[in-house]
C-alpha positions as CSV (number, residue, x, y, z in Angstrom):
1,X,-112.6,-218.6,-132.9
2,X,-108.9,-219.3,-131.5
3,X,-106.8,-216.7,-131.4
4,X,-104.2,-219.0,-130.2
5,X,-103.7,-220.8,-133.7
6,X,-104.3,-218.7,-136.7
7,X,-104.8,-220.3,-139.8
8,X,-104.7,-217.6,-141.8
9,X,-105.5,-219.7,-145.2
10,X,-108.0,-221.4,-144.0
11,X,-110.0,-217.9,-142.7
12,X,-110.1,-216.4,-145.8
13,X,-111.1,-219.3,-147.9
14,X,-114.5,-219.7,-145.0
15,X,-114.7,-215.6,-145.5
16,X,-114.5,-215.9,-149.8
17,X,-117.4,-218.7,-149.2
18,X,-119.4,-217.0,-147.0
19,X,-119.3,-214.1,-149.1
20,X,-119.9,-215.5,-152.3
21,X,-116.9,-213.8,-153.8
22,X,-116.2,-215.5,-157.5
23,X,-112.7,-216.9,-158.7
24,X,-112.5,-214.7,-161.1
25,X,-113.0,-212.0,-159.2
26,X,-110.2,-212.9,-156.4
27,X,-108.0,-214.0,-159.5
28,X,-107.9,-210.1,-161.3
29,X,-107.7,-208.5,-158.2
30,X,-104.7,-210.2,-157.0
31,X,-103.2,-210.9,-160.3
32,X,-102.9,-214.5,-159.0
33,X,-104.1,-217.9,-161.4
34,X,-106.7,-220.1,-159.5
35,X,-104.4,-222.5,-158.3
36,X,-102.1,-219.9,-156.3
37,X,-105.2,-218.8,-154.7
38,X,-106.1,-222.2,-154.1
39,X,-102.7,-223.0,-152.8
40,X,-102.8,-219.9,-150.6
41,X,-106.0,-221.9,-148.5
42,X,-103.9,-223.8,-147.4
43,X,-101.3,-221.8,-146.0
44,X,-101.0,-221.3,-142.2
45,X,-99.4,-217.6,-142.7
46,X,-99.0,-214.9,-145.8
47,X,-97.2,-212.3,-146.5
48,X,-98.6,-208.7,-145.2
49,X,-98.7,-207.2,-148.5
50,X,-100.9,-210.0,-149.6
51,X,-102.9,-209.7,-146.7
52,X,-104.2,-206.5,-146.8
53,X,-105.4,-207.2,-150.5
54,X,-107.4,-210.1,-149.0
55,X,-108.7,-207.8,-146.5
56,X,-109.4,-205.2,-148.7
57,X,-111.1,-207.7,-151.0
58,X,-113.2,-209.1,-148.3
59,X,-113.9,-205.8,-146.4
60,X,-112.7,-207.5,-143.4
61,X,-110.1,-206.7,-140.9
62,X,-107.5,-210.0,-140.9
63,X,-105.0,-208.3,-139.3
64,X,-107.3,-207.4,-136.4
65,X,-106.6,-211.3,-135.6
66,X,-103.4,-211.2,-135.2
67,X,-103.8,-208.1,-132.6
68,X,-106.2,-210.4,-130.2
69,X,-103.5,-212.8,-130.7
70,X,-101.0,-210.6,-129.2
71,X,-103.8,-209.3,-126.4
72,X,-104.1,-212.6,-124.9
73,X,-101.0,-214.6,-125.5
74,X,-97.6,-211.9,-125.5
75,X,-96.5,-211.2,-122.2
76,X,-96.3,-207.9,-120.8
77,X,-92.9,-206.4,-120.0
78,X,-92.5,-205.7,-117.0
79,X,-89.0,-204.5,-116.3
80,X,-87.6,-200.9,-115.9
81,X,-86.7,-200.6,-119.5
82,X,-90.3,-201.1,-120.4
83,X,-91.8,-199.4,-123.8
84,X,-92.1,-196.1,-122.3
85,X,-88.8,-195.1,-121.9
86,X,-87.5,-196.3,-125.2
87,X,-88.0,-193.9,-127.9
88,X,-89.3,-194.7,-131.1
89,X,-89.9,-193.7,-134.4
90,X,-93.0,-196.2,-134.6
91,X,-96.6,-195.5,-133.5
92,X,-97.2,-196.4,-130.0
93,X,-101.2,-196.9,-129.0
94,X,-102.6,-196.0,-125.9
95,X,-104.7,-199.1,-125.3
96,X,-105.5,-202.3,-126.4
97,X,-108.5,-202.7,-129.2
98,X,-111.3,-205.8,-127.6
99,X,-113.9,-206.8,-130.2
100,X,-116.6,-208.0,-129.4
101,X,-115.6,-211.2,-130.4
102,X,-112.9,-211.1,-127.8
103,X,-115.0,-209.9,-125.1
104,X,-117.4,-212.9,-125.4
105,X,-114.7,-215.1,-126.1
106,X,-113.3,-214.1,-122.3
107,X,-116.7,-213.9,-120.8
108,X,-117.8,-217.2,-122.2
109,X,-114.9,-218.6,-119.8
110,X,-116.0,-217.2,-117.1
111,X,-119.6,-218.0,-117.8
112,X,-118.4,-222.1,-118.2
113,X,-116.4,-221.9,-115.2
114,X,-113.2,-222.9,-117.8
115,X,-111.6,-219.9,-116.1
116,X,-112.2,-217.5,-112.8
117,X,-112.0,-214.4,-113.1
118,X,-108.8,-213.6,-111.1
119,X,-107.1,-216.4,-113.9
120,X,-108.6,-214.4,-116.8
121,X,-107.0,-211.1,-115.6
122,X,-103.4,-212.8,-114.6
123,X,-103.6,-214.7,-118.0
124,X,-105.0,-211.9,-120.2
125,X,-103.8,-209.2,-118.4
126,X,-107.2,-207.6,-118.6
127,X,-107.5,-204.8,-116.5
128,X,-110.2,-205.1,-113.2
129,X,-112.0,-202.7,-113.8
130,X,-112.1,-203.3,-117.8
131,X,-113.6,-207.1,-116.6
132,X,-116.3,-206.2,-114.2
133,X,-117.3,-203.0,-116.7
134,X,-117.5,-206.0,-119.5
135,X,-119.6,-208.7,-116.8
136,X,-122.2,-205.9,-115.9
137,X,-122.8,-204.4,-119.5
138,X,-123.0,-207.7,-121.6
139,X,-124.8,-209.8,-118.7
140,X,-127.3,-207.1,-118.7
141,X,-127.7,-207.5,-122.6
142,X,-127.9,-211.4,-122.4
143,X,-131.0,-211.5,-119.8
């Protein structure tokens, strides 16, 4: 999976094959014809609402995407007006969620030699100790 480039459109319609979901079915449940679900395919982005009925609908997490999108690629702020200090009305979460997608995503760099370790942490902003906890639990589950 890339996490760099989502095509949103193009992840649901693999998801409705793989799990055998009928037309028909996607059509009453979003109150959409066939070819506006057809057309949404191939759409690089939708909007929220719709995608939390897709997700729904498939019982999977789409939006969980977007959040490993924002793990590796946003940079972290680092001056002194940083998140902390600023109040806000929104939720704040304590720590960033890694699938296990993710996880061998980064490991499987590491295990190619594509990336070094100190490169995945600078570039991912992975903690240390999060990396080396990773490396000796899922090595150990490989052998």
């Amino acid at each position: 999976m890339n996490y760099k480039s989502i095509h949103i459109g193009a992840l649901i319609k693999q998801t409705v094959i793989e799990r055998g979901i009928e037309i028909s079915r996607i059509c009453n449940f979003l109150k959409l014809t066939k070819e506006e679900v057809e057309d949404m395919y191939n759409k690089e982005s939708i909007d929220s609402e719709l995608l939390l009925k897709w997700s729904k609908l498939l019982e999977y997490d789409f939006f969980r995407l977007y959040s490993q999108h924002l793990i590796l690629y946003a940079p972290v702020k680092t001056n002194n007006f940083s998140l902390k200090s600023q109040k806000s009305t929104l939720p704040r979460f304590r720590k960033n969620v890694y699938t296990k997608e993710m996880i061998d995503y980064i490991l499987n760099k590491i295990d190619t030699g594509e990336m070094k370790i100190i490169e995945v942490i600078e570039r991912y902003h992975i903690p240390k100790t999060t990396l080396y906890k990773w490396i000796s639990k899922y090595k150990n589950l490989d052998k």
